[in-house]
N, C-alpha and C positions, 0 to 999 in steps of 0.2 A: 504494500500500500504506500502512495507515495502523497505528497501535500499537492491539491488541489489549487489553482491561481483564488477562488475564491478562499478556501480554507488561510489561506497566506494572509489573503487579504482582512480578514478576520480575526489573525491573531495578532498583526501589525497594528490593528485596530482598535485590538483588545474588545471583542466583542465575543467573546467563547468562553465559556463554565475554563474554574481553573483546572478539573483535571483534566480537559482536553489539548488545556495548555503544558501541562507537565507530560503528559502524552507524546505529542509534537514535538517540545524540547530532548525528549530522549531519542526521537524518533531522528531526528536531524542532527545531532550528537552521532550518530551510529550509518547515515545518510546524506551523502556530498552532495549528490542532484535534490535533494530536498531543500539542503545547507543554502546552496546557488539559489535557486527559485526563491526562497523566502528577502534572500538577499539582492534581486533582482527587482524584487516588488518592491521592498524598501528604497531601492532609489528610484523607482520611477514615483512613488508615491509622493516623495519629497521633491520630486519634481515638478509634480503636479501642483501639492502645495505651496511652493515659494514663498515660505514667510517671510527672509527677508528681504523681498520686496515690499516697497514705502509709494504711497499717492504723493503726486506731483504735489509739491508745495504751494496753497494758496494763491501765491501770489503771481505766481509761474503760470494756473490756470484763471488766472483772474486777466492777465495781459494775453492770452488765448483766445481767450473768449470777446476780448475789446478785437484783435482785430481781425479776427471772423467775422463780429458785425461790420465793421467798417468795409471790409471787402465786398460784406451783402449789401450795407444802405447805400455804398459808392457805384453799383451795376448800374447804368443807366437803363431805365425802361426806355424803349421801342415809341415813338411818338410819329401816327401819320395821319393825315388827312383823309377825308372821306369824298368820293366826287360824289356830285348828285348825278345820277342817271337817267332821270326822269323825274316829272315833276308837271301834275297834271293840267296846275293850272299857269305853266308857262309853256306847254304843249297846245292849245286849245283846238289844235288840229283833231289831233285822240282823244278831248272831251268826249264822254260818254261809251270811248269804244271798249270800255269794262263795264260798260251800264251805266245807268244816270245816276247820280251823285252829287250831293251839293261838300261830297268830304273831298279834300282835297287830297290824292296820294303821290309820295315821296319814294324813288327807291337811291339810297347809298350805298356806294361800293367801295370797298379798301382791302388791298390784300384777296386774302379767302373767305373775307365776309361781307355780305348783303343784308340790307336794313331795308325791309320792306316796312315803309310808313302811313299811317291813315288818321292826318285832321279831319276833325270835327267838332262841329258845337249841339251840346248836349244841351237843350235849356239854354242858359249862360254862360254854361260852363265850357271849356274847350280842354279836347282831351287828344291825348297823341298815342295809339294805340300802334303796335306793330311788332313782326316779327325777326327774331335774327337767325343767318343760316351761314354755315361755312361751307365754302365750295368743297373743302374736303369733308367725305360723308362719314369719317370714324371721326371728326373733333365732335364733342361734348359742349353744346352750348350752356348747357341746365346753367344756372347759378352767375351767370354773367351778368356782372353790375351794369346796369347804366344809370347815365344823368343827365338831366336835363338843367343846362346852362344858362342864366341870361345875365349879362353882364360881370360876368366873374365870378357868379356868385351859386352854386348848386341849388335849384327851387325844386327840387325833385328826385329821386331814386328809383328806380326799378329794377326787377330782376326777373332775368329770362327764366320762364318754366321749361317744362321736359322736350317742346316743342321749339322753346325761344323765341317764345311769346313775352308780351311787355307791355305795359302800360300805364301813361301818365295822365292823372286827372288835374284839374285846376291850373292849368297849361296858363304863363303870365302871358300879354301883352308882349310885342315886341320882337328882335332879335334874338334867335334862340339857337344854341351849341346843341350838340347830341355827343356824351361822351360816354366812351366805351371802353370798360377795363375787363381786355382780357390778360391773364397772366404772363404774356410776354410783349406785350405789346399794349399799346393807347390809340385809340380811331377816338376821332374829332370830327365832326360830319353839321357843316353851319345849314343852316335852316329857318323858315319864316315862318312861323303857322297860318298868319297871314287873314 
């Protein structure tokens, strides 16, 4: 009968009744390939262990961590402009040729993304409804901020659903941004509601 890697590892551990342990020690005393193996687990075991190895000193991970972030806040994001591609009421050729409509539709293009848009006034209110689509058919639009810009100032937030679908109510007066954050990149898409 010879020591087992588990058995070894069990008495190196000291997890065995002692007279298994007095057992083993004669056994190994009388037994050189037992002697070795028991002696073989002991040092991988202590290698496994490494106690004396020590954590990075404080301070050492504290100037780590400063300029990790720095390297992250200093990436510039991606910033480009959106063409309008259409725009129904400066087309008034194609008035009506999607049906009659007193809502005015918008489509923006940047990149691999399309802003299909639709003003209109609800009562008094004016709301900017629309969808977003990227020409590549595996991106994930779900979750994609938008905002709506006037004068510098965000009047608005939305976010696309599972479709990249969007929608802004109480739409202000004026000159209006459409700003788009997706994770690599920024679209900027100017706009009138009009």
């Amino acid at each position: 009968m010879h020591l087992r890697p588990e058995e070894a590892l069990d008495l190196i551990e000291m997890r065995v009744p002692e007279e298994q342990v007095q057992f083993w020690n004669q056994h190994i005393a009388t037994c050189s390939s037992c002697l070795d193996q028991l002696q073989e687990w002991r040092r991988i075991r202590a290698l496994l262990k490494r106690e004396n190895l020590e954590s990075a000193p404080e301070a050492v991970t504290a100037m780590a961590h400063t300029v990790f972030e720095q390297r992250v806040a200093s990436r510039p994001l991606r910033e480009i402009l959106a063409s309008v591609v259409f725009d129904s009421f400066a087309q008034p050729a194609l008035a009506g040729a999607r049906g009659a409509s007193s809502a005015r539709q918008l489509l923006l293009s940047a990149e691999e993304i399309d802003v299909h848009l639709r003003v209109r006034t609800v009562g008094t209110e004016r709301r900017i409804a629309g969808q977003l689509l990227s020409r590549d058919k595996s991106a994930d639009v779900r979750g994609t901020r938008l905002h709506l810009i006037s004068a510098g100032k965000r009047m608005g937030t939305a976010e696309a659903d599972q479709f990249g679908e969007f929608e802004f109510e109480e739409v202000p007066d004026g000159p209006l941004n459409l700003e788009i954050e997706l994770p690599h990149l920024k679209i900027t898409g100017a706009l009138n509601p009009g």
